[in-house]
N, C-alpha and C positions, 0 to 999 in steps of 0.2 A: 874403719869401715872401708869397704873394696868399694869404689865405684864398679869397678869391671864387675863384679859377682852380682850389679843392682843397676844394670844402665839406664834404665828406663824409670825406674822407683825409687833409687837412692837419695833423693831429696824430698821424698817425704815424710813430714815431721824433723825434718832436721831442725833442728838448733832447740825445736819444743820437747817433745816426747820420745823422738828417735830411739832414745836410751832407753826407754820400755821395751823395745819390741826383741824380741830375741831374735837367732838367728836365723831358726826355722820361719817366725815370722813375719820376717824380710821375705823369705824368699816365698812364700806365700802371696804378699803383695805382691813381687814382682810378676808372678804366674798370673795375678789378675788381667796383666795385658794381653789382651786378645790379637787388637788391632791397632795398627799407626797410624798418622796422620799427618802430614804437613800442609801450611800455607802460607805463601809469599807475601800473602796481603790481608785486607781485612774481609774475614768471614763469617758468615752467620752459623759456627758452629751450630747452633739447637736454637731452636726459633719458641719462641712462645707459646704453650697451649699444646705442643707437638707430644704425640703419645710415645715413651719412651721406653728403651728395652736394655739399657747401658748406662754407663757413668763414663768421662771424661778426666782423666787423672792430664795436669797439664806438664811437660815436660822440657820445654823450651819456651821462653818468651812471655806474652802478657796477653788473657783475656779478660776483659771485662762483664759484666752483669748490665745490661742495658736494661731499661722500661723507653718504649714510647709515649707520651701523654702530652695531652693537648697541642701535638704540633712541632711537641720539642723531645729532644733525644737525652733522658735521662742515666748515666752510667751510675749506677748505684755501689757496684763494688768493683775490684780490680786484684787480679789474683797472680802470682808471680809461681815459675818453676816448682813443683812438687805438693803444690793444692789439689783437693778434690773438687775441680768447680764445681757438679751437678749431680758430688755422689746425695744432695736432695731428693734427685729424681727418683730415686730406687724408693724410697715412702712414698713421693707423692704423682711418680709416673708424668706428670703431667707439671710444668715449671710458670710461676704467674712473671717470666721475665727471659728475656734471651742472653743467648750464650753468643757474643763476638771475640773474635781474635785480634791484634792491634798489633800492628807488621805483623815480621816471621815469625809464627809457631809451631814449636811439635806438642802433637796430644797422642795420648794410649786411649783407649775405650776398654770398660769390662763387660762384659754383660750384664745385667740382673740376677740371670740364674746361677750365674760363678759368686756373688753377693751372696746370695741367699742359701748355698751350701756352707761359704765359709760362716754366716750366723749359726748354722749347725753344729762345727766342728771348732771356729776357731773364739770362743766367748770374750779372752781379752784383745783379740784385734779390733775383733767388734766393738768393744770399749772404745778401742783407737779410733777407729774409722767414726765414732759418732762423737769423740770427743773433736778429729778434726771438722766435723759439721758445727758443733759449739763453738769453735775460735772463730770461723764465721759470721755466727750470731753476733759475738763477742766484739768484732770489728763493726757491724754494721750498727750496733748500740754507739760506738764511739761516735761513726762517721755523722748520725743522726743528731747526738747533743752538739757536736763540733758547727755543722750547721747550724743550729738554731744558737750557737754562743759567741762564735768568731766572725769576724767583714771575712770579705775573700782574699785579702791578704793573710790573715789566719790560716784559712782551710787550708788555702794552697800550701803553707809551713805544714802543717799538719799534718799532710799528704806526702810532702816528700819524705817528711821524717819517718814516715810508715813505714813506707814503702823502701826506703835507704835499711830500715831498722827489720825487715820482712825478706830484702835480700842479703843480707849480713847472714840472718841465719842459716840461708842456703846458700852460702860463698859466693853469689854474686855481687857484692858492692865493693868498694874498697876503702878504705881511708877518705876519699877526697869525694866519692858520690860513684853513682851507679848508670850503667845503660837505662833507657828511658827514651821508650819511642812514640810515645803520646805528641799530638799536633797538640794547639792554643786550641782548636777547637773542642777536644776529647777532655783537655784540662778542667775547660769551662763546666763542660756534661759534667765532670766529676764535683766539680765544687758550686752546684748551683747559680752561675753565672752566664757571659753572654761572653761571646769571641771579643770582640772590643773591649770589653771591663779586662778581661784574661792580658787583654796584652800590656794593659797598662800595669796590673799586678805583675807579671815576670818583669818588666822593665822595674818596677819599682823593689822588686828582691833582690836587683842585681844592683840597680843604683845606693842600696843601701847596706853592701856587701855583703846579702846571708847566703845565696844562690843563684847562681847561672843556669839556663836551662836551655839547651844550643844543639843542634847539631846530633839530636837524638839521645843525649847525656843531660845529667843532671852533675853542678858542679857545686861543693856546697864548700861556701867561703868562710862562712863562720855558724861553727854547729849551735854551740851557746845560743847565740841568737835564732838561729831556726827553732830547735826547740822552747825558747822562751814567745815567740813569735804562734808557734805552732799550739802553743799548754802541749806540748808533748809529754804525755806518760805513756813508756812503753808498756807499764804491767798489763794492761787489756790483748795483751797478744800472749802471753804465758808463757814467755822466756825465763831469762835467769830473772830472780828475785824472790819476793814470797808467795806467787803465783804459780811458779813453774809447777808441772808435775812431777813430783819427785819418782 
């Protein structure tokens, strides 16, 4: 696969589906981008409630799925290079959750109506496009039992292993761990926790050599134990295995 012939699209559905989509519709997807986007910092890409006309294909970096509730700032998902954060919107116009960015990101936008031509003409992207909406669901069924089954020494395993195992598919991680620009406080949002609990969790990952988390990087020192730490099964993400789409 060309990066160059896909510079904006080519990481999506890599490492899951990618190999479905033929040539033609690669470059279909890539046409869905209309518009560009960067931001240096954190931003409320799509706010909650907000009536919507576009989707958000992410293309650099990490946004998140926030809820606000009772006072506290819930992140509910977290999506890495080549996700369709909010291709939701296009059924339900309207999102019961906001869309932030965490550091630098680039995003594409489509419209709705470039969407709702290609349901017209193009039937098995359409497959594609809603199966990547299912590995979604597919993640947040996970992130939900992980919660109610593991302390937060758990989730937080759990979380990197994903997320290590989510930029593998998209050539961002490496052997030893991944970029990772999350504060202790956005960790906490992530796994049900408070800033204080969070810090004694990263200090107690690293005192008991599974992961380092420093300096914007995640550093994983013994994977065995992450994923035994984490119950990490990757099959809910539908890579290699007996899950994958063949």
């Amino acid at each position: 696969m060309s990066v160059s012939a896909y510079p904006l699209s080519h990481r999506f559905l890599l490492g899951r589906a990618r190999h479905r989509l033929s040539e033609h519709e690669r470059g279909v997807v890539e046409g869905l981008i209309t518009d560009v986007e960067r931001f240096t910092s954190a931003h409320v890409v799509l706010e909650r409630g907000d009536v919507v006309s576009r989707s958000t294909l992410l293309i650099e970096g990490f946004v998140a799925r926030v809820i606000n509730e009772g006072g506290r700032r819930h992140i509910v998902a977290l999506h890495v290079p080549g996700d369709f954060v909010d291709l939701h919107a296009f059924a339900l116009k309207r999102l019961d959750h906001s869309i932030v960015s965490i550091g630098p990101v680039m995003v594409g936008y489509t419209t709705h109506k470039k969407l709702e031509g290609l349901m017209q003409t193009e039937p098995h992207l359409s497959r594609m496009l809603w199966f990547s909406t299912l590995l979604d669901a597919a993640m947040h069924r996970e992130w939900i039992m992980k919660l109610e089954h593991l302390s937060a020494d758990g989730r937080l395993a759990h979380l990197i292993a994903e997320i290590w195992q989510r930029l593998d598919f998209v050539g961002l991680a490496d052997p030893g761990g991944f970029p990772f620009p999350l504060t202790q406080q956005e960790l906490a949002d992530s796994c049900g926790t408070t800033a204080i609990h969070m810090n004694r969790v990263v200090r107690k990952l690293r005192e008991n050599g599974i992961a380092e988390i420093s300096r914007g990087r995640v550093t994983v020192l013994d994977k065995d134990a992450l994923i035994e730490a984490g119950g990490f099964d990757p099959s809910y993400l539908y890579g290699k295995g007996d899950l994958m789409l063949d």
